[in-house]
Biotite code that builds the C-alpha atoms (Angstrom):
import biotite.structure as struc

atoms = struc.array([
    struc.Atom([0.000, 0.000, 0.000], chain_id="A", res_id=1, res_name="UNK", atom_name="CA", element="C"),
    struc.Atom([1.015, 3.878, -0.733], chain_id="A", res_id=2, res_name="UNK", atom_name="CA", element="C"),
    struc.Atom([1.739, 6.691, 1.574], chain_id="A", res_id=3, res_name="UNK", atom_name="CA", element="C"),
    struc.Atom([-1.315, 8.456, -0.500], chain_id="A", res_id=4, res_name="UNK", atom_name="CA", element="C"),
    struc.Atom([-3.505, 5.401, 0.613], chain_id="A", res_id=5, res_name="UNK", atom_name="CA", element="C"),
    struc.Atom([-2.662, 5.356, 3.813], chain_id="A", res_id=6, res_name="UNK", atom_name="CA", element="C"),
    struc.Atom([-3.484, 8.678, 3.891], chain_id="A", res_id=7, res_name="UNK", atom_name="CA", element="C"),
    struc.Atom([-6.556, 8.565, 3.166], chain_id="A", res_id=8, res_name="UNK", atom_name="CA", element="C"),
    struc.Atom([-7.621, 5.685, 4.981], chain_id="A", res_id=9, res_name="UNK", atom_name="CA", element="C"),
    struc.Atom([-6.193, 8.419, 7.882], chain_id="A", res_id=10, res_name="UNK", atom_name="CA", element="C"),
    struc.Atom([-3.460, 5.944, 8.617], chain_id="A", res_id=11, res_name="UNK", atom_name="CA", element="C"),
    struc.Atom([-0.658, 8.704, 8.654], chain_id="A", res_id=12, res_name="UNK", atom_name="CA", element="C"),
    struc.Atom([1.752, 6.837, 10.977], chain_id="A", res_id=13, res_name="UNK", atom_name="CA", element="C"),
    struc.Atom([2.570, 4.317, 8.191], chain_id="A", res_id=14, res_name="UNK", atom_name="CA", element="C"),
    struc.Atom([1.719, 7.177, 5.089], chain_id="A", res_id=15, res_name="UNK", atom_name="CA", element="C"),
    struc.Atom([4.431, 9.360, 6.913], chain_id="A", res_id=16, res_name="UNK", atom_name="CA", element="C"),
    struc.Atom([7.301, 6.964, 6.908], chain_id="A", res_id=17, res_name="UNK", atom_name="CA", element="C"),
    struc.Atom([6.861, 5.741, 3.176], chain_id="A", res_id=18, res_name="UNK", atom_name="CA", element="C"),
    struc.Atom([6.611, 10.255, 2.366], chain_id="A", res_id=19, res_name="UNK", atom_name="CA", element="C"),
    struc.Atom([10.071, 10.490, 4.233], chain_id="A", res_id=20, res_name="UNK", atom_name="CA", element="C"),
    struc.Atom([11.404, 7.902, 1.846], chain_id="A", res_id=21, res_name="UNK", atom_name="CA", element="C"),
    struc.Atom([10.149, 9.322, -1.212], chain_id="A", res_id=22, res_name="UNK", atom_name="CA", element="C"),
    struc.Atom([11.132, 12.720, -0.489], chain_id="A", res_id=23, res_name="UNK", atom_name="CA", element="C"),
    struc.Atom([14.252, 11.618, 0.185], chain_id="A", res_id=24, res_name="UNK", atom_name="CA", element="C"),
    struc.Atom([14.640, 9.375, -2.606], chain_id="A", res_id=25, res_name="UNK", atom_name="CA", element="C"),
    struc.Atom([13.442, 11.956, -5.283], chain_id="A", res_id=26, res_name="UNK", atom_name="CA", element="C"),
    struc.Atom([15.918, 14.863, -3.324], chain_id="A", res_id=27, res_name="UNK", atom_name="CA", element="C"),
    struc.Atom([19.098, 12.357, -4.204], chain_id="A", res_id=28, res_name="UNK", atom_name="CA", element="C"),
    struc.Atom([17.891, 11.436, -7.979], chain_id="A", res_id=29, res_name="UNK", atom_name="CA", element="C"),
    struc.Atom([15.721, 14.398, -9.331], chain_id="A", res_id=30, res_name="UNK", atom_name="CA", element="C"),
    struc.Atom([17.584, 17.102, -6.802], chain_id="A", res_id=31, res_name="UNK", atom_name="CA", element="C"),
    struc.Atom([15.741, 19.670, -4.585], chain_id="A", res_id=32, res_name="UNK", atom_name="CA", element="C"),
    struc.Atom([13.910, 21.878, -6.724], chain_id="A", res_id=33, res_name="UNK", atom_name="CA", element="C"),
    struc.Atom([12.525, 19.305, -9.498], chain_id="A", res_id=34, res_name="UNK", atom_name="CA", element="C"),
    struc.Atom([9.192, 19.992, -9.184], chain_id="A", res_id=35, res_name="UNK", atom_name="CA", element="C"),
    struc.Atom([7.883, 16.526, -8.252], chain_id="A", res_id=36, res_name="UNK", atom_name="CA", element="C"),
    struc.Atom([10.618, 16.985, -5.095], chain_id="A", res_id=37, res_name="UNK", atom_name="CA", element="C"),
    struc.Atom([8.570, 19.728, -3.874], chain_id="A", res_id=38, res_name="UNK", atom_name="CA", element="C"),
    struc.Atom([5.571, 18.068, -4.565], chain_id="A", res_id=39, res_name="UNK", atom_name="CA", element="C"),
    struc.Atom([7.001, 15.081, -1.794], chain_id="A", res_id=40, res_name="UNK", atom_name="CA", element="C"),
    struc.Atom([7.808, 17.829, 0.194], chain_id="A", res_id=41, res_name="UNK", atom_name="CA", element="C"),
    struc.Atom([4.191, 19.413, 0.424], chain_id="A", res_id=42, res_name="UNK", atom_name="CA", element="C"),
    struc.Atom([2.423, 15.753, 0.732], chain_id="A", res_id=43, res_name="UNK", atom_name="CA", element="C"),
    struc.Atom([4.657, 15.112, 3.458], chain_id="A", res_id=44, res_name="UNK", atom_name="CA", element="C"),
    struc.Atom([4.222, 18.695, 5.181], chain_id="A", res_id=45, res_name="UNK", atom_name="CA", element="C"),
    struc.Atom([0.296, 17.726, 4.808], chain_id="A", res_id=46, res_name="UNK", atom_name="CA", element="C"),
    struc.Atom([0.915, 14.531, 6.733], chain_id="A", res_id=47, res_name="UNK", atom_name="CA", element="C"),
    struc.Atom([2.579, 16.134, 9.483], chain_id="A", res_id=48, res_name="UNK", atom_name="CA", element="C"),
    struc.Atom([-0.301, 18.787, 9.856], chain_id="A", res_id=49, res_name="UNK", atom_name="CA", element="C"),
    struc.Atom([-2.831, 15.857, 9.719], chain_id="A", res_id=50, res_name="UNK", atom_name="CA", element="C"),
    struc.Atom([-1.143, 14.465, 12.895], chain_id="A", res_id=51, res_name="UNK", atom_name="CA", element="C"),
    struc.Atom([-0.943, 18.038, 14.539], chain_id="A", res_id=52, res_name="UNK", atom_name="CA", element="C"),
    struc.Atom([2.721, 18.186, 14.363], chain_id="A", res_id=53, res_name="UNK", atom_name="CA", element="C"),
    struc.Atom([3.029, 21.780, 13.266], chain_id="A", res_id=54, res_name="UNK", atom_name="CA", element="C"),
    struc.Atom([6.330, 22.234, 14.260], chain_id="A", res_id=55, res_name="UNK", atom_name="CA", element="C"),
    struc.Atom([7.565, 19.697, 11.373], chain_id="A", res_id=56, res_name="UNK", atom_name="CA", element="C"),
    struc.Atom([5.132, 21.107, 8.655], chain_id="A", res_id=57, res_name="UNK", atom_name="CA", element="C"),
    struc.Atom([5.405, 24.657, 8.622], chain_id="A", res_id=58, res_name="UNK", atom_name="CA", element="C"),
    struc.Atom([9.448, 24.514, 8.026], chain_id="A", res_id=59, res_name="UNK", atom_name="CA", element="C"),
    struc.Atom([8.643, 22.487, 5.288], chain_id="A", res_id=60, res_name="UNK", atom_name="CA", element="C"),
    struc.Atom([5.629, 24.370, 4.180], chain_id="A", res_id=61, res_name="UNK", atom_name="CA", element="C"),
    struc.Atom([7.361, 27.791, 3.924], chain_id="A", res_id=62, res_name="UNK", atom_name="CA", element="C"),
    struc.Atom([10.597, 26.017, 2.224], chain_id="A", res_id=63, res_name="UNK", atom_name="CA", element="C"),
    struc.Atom([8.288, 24.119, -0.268], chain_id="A", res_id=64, res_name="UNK", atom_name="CA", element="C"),
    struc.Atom([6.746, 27.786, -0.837], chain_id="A", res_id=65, res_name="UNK", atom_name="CA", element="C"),
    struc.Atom([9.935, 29.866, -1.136], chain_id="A", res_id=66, res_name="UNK", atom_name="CA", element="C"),
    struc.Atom([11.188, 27.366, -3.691], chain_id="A", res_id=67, res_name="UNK", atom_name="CA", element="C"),
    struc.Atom([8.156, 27.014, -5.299], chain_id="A", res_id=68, res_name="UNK", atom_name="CA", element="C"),
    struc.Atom([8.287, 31.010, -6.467], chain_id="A", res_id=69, res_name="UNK", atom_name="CA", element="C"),
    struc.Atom([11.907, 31.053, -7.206], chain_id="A", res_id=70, res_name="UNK", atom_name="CA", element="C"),
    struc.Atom([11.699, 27.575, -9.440], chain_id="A", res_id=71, res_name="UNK", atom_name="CA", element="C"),
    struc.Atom([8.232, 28.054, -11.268], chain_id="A", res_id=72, res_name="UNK", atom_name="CA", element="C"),
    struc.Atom([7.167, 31.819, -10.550], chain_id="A", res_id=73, res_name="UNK", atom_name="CA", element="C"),
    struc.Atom([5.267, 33.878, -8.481], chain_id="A", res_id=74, res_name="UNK", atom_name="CA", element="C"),
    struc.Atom([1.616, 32.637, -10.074], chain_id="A", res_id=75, res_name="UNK", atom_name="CA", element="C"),
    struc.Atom([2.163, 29.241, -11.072], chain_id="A", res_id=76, res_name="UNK", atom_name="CA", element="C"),
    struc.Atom([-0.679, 27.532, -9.938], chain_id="A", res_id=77, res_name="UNK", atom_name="CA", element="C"),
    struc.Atom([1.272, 25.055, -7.431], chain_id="A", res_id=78, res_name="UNK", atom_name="CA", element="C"),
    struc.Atom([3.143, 27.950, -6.331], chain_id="A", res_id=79, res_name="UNK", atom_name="CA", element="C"),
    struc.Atom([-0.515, 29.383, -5.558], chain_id="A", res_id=80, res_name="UNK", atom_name="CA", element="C"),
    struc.Atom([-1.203, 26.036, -3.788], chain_id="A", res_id=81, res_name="UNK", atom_name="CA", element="C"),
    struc.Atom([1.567, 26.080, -1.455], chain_id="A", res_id=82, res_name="UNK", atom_name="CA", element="C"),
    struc.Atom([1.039, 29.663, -0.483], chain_id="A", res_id=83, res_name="UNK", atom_name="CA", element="C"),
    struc.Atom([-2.675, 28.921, -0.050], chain_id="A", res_id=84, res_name="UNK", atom_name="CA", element="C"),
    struc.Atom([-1.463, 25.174, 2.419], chain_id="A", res_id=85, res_name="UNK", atom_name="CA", element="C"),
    struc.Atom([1.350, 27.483, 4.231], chain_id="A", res_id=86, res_name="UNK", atom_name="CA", element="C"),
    struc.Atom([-1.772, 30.024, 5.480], chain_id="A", res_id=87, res_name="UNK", atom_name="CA", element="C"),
    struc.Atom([-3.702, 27.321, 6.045], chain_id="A", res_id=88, res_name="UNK", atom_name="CA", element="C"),
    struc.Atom([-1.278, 26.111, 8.620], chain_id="A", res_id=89, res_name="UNK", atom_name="CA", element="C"),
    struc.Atom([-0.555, 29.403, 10.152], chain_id="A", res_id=90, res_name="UNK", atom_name="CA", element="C"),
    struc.Atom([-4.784, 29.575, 10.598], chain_id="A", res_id=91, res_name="UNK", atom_name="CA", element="C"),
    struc.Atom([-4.486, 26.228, 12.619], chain_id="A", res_id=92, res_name="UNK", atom_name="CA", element="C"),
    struc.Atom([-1.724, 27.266, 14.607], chain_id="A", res_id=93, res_name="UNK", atom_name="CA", element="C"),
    struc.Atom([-3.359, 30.786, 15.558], chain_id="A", res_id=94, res_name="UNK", atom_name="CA", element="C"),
    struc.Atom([-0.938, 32.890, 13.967], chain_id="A", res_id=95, res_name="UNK", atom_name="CA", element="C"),
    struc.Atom([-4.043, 34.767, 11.638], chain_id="A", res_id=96, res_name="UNK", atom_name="CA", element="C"),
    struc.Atom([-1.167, 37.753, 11.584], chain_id="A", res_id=97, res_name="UNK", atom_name="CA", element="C"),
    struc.Atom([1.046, 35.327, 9.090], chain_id="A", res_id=98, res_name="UNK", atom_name="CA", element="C"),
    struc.Atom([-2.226, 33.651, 7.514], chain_id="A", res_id=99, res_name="UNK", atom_name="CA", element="C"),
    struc.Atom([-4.137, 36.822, 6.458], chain_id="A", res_id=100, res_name="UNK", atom_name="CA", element="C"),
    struc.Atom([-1.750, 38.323, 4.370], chain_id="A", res_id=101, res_name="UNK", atom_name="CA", element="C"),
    struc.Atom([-0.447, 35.544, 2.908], chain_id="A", res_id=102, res_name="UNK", atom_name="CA", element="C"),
    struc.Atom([-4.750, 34.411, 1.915], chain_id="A", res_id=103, res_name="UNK", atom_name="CA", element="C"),
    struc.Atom([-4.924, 37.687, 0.931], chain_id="A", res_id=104, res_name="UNK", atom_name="CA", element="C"),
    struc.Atom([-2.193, 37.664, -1.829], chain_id="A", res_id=105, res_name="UNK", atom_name="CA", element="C"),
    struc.Atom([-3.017, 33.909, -2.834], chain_id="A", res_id=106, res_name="UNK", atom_name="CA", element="C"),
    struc.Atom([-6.704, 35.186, -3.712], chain_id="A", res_id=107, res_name="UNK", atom_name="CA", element="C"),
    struc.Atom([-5.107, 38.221, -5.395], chain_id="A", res_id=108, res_name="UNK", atom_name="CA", element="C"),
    struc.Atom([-3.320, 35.947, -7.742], chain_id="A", res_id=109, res_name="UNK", atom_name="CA", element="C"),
    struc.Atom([-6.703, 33.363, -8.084], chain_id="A", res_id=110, res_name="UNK", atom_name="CA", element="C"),
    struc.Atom([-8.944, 36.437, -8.888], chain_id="A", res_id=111, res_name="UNK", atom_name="CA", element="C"),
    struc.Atom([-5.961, 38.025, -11.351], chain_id="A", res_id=112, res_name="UNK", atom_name="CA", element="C"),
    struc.Atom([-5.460, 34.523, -13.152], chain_id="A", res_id=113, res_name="UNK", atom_name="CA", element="C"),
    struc.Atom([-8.503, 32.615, -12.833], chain_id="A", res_id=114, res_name="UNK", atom_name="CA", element="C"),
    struc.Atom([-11.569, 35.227, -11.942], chain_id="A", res_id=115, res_name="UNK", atom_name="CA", element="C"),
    struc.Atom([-13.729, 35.340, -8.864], chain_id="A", res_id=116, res_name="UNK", atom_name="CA", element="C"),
    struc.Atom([-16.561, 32.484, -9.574], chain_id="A", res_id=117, res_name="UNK", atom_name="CA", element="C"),
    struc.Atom([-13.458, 29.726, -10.170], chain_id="A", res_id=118, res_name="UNK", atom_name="CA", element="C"),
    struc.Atom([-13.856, 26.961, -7.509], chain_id="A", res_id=119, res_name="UNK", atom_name="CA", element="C"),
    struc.Atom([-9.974, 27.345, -5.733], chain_id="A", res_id=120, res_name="UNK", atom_name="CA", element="C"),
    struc.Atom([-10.816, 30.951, -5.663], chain_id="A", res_id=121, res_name="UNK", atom_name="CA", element="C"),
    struc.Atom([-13.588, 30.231, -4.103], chain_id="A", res_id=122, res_name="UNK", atom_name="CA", element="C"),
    struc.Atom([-12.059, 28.387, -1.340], chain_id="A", res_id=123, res_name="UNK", atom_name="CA", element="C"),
    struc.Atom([-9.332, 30.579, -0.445], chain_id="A", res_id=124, res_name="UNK", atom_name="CA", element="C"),
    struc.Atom([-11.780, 33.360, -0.177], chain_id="A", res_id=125, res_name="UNK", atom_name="CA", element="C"),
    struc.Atom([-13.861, 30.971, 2.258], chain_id="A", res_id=126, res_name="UNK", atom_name="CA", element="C"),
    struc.Atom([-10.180, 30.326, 4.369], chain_id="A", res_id=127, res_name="UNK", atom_name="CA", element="C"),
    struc.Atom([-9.604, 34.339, 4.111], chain_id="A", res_id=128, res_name="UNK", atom_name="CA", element="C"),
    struc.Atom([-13.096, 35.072, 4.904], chain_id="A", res_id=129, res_name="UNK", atom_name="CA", element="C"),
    struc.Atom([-12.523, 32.736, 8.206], chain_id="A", res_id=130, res_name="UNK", atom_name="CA", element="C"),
    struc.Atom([-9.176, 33.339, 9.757], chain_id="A", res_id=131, res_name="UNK", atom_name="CA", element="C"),
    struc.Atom([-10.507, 37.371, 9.243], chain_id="A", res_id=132, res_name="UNK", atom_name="CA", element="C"),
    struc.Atom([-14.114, 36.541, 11.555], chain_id="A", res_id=133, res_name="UNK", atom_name="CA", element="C"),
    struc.Atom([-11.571, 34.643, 13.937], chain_id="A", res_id=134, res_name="UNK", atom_name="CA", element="C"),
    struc.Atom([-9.088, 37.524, 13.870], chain_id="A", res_id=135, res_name="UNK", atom_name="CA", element="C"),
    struc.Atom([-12.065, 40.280, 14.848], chain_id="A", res_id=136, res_name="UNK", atom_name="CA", element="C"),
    struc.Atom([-13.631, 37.957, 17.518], chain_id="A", res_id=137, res_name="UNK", atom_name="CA", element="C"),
    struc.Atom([-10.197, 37.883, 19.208], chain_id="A", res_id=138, res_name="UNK", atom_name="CA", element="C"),
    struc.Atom([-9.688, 41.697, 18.490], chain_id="A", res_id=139, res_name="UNK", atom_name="CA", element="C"),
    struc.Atom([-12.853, 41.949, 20.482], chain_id="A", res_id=140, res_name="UNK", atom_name="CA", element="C"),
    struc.Atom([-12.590, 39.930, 23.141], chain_id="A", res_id=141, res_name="UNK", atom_name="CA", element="C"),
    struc.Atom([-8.770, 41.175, 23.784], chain_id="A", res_id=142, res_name="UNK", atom_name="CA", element="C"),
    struc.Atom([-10.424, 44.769, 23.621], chain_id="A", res_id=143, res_name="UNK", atom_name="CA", element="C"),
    struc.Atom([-13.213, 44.007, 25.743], chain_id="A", res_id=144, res_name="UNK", atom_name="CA", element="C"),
    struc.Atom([-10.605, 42.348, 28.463], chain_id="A", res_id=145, res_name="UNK", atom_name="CA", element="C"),
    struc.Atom([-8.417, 45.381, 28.108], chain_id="A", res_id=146, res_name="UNK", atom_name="CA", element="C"),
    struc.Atom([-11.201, 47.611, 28.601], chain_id="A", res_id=147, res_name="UNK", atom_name="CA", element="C"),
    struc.Atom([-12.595, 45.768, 31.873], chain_id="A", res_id=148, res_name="UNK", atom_name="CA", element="C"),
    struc.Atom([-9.585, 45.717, 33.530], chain_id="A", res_id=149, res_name="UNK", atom_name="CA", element="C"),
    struc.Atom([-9.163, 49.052, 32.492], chain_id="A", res_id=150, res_name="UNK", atom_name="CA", element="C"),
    struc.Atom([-12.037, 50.021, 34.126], chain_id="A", res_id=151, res_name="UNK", atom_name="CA", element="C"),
    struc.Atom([-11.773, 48.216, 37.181], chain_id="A", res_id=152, res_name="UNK", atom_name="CA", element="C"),
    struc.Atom([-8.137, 49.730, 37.936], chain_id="A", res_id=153, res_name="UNK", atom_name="CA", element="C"),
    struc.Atom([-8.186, 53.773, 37.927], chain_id="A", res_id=154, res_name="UNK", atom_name="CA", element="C"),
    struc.Atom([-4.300, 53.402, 38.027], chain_id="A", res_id=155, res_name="UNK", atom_name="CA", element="C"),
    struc.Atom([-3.093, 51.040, 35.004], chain_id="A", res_id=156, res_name="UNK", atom_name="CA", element="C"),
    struc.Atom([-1.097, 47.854, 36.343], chain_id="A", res_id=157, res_name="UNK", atom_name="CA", element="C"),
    struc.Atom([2.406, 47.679, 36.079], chain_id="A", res_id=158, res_name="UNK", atom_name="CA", element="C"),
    struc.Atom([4.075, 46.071, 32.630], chain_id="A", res_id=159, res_name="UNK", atom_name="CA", element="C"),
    struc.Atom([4.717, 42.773, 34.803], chain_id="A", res_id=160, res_name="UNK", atom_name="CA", element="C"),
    struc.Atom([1.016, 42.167, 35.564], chain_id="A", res_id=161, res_name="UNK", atom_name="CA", element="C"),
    struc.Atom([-0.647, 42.794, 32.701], chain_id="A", res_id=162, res_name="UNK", atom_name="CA", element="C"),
    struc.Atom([-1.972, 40.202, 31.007], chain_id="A", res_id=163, res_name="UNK", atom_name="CA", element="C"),
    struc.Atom([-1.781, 39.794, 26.691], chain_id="A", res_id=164, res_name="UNK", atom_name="CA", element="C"),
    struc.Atom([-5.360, 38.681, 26.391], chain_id="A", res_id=165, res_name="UNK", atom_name="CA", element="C"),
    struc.Atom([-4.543, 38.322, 22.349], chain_id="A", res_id=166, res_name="UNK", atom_name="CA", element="C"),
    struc.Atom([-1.982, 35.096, 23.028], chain_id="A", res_id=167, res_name="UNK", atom_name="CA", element="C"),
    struc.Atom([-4.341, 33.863, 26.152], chain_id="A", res_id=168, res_name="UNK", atom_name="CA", element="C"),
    struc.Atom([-7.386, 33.016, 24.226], chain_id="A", res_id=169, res_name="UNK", atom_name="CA", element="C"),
    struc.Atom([-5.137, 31.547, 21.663], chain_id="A", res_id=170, res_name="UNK", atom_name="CA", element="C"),
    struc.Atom([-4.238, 29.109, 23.685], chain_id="A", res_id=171, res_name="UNK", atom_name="CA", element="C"),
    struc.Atom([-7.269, 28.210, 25.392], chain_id="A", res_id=172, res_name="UNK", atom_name="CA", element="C"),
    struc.Atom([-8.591, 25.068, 23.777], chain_id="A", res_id=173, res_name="UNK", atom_name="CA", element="C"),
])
């Protein structure tokens, strides 16, 4: 069985190891920037998301992106892909300051190249359209702490006490 089969049965501990070998297999033979090495690269970014394990995809998300616009361009349409997955990933991790823009720019390029009514454009405005409600509701709520505190305290607290309400509901579950 294939790493793209085990993938979808959502069997990514044995899809991961057989992406690994591929990657590294096609890195040796075809070198680092054939496209079908950065297309390894991505699959096996998406695998680690899958299993939650940010901290392995997004190095490999924003190298298969950077590589990606220096080896096919700027507006390729897997160079529009990757930028599209990286944002993606900075959405699930909570970091809507890195995803925004970057949605932003990849629906730029979708509308510029493929019009507004085409499906992918659809979807990234859908992704932008989310991480940007998710992004005000925390703008809120951090402005709403800031102002209750605010009001409780006549005398503002000192730099050590106060509390980044922005990161803290981040990280609530």
């Amino acid at each position: 069985m294939g790493a793209r089969a085990y993938r979808a049965a959502g069997d990514l501990g044995r899809a991961i190891p057989l992406y690994q070998a591929t990657l590294a297999k096609r890195e040796r033979v075809l070198g680092p920037d054939h496209p079908e090495t950065l297309i390894s690269r991505g699959n096996l970014a998406h695998a680690y998301q899958g299993m939650g394990d940010l901290g392995r995809a997004l190095p490999l998300l924003e190298t298969t992106l950077a590589d990606r616009e220096r080896v096919l361009g700027p507006d390729h349409p897997h160079t529009l892909t990757s930028r599209n997955n990286l944002a993606h990933a900075y959405h699930v991790a909570g970091d809507l300051r890195r995803a925004i823009p970057l949605y932003q720019a990849t629906l730029a390029e979708y509308e510029r190249l493929f019009g507004r009514d085409h499906p992918t454009t659809r979807v990234v405005r859908s992704n932008l359209e989310a991480a940007t409600r998710e992004n005000a509701v925390i703008d809120r709520a951090s402005n709403d702490g800031e102002a209750s505190f605010n009001d409780r305290f006549s005398t503002p607290a000192p730099e050590e006490l106060r509390v980044d309400f922005r990161s803290r509901l981040r990280e609530s579950p």
